[in-house]
N, C-alpha and C positions, 0 to 999 in steps of 0.2 A: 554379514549384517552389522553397521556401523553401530555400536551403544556407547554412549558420550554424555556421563553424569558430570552435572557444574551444578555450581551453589547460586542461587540468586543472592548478589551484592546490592541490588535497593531493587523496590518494585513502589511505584506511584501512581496517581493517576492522571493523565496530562489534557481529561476530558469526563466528563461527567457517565462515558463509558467505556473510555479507552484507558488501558494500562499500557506502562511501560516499565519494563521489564531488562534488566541489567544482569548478566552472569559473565561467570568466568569463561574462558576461552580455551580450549583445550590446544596445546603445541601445534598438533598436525592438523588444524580444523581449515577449511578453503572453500570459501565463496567469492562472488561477483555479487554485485551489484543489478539486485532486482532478485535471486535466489532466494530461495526458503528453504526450511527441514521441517522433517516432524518431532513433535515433542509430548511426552508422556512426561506423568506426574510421577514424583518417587512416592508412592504411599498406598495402603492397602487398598485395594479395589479400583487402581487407576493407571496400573500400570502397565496395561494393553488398549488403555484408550487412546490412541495416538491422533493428533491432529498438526494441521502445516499450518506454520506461522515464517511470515518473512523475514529475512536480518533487517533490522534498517540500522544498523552500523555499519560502520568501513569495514573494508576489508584490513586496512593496516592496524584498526584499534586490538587493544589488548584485552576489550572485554569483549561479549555477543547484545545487541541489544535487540529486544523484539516491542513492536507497539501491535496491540492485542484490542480489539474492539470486544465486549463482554457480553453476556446476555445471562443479566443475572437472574431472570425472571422464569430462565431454563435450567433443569438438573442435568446440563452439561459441564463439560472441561473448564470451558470460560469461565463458569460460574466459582469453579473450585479453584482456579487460578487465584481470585479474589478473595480464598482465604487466608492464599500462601504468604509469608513474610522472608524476609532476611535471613541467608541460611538453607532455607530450604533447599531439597534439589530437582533439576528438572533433569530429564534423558532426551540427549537429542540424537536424531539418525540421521539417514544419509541426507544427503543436497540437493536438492532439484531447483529447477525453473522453465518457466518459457517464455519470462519477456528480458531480452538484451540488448545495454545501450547499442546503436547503429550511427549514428548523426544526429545534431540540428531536428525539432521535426514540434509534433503537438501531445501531448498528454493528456488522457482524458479518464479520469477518474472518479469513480462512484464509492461514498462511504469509504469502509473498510480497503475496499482497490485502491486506494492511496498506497498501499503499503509497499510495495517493488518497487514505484517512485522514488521512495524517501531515500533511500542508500543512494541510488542514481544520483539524484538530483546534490544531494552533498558531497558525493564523488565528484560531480563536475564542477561544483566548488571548489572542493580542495583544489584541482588540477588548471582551473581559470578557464573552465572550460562551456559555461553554463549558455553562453553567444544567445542564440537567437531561441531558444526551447521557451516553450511555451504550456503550462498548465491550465487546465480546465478544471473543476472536480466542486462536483454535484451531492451536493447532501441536502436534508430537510429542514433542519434549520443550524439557524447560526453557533448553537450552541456544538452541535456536529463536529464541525468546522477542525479537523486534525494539523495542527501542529500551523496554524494561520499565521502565528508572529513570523514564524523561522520562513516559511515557504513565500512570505511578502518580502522578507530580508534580501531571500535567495535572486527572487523573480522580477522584485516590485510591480511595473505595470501589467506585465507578461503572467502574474498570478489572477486569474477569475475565475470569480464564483459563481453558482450558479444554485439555488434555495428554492425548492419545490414548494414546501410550505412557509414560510418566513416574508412576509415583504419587512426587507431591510434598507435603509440607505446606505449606497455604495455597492449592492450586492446583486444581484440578475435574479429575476424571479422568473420561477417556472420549469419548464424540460428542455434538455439537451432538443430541439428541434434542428427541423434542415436552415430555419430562419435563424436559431442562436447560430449555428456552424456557420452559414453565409456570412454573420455580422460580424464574428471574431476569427475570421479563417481564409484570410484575404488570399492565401496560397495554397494549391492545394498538393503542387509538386514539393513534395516532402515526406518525411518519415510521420506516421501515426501508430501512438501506443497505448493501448485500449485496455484497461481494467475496471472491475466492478461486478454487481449481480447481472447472473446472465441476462437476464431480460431488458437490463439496461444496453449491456454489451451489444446486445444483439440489435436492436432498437438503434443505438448511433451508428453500430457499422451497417445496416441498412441504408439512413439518413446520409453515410458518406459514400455509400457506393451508389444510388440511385443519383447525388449529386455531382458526383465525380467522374461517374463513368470509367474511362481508365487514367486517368492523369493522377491519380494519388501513386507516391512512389513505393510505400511499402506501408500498411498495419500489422501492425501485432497485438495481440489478444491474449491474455491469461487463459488461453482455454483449458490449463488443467480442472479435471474434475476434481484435486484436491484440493484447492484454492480457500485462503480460508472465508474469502467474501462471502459462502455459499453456506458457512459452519454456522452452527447456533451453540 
């Protein structure tokens, strides 16, 4: 069983409920892009609480970084993650995942399902490789909105949004339907990679399998039950 204590070097907040969270990197540590681990608090009474958060760093950087959506309104992890500073430590275990780059294809992301993306997606940066990928990713309102500068940088036109509650200008109001898919999904022979609350998950891979029939070339779905979209 992997135990892997690191110090948090900053911790901020890069959303009115997202943290991100910066530590050190232990020598032999090894992930891909879209993986996660689980992580427990070093501190009395929390140190069998274990919950999965994703790297959304590189694989080649020298530190680990995790973006963490909070729920400080619950006597959970999240909520005591936000009291931790500079220094503190966190324990991380082994490494899992279940969504891996394949090709070219559509991302389609709810809330906190952002997170497997982010490594992806600035991996295929680094590498010039970002071509033709396309993100979707669905939150309530604009203030939601994870890491919007960086992922407009990345994508520019190829970044849409899509705001259940918010009518904003510029931004798509309303639900992932089979009518938003037809209007932003001109192809369908290609890779789809699906994260978010299951009901969301479940709801567009419906919307793409009743539209698609068989001509979609491959989805992939976060369906681990440890996922942290599903944690409070």
């Amino acid at each position: 069983m992997e135990y892997n204590p690191v110090k948090i070097k900053s911790i901020d907040k890069i959303t009115h409920d997202v943290l991100r969270i910066v530590t050190g990197k232990p020598a032999h540590y090894r992930f891909t892009p879209g993986q996660a681990t689980e992580i427990t608090i070093n501190k009395d009474g929390w140190e069998e609480e274990r919950r999965p958060f994703t790297f959304t760093s590189l694989p080649s950087n020298s530190y680990l970084e995790f973006t963490i959506k909070t729920y400080p309104e619950r006597n959970g992890v999240t909520k005591e993650l936000l009291k931790l500073k500079k220094n503190d430590v966190l324990v991380l275990h082994g490494v899992f995942g279940a969504i891996t780059y394949k090709d070219e294809g559509v991302f389609i992301a709810g809330g906190a399902g952002i997170t497997p993306f982010i490594s992806i997606f600035r991996h295929l940066h680094a590498v010039g490789k970002i071509g033709n990928n396309k993100l979707i990713f669905a939150n309530k309102t604009k203030r939601d909105i994870i890491l919007e500068q960086e992922f407009t940088y990345l994508l520019g036109d190829a970044f849409i949004n899509i705001l259940s509650d918010d009518h904003a200008k510029g931004y798509h109001h309303g639900m992932i339907d089979k009518h938003f898919l037809k209007a932003n999904i001109p192809n369908l022979r290609q890779h789809f990679y699906l994260c978010g609350p299951p009901p969301m998950m479940d709801a567009v891979h419906q919307q793409l399998s009743s539209w698609a029939s068989r001509k979609v070339l491959s989805l992939q779905k976060n369906l681990s039950s440890r996922s942290e979209v599903e944690y409070r």
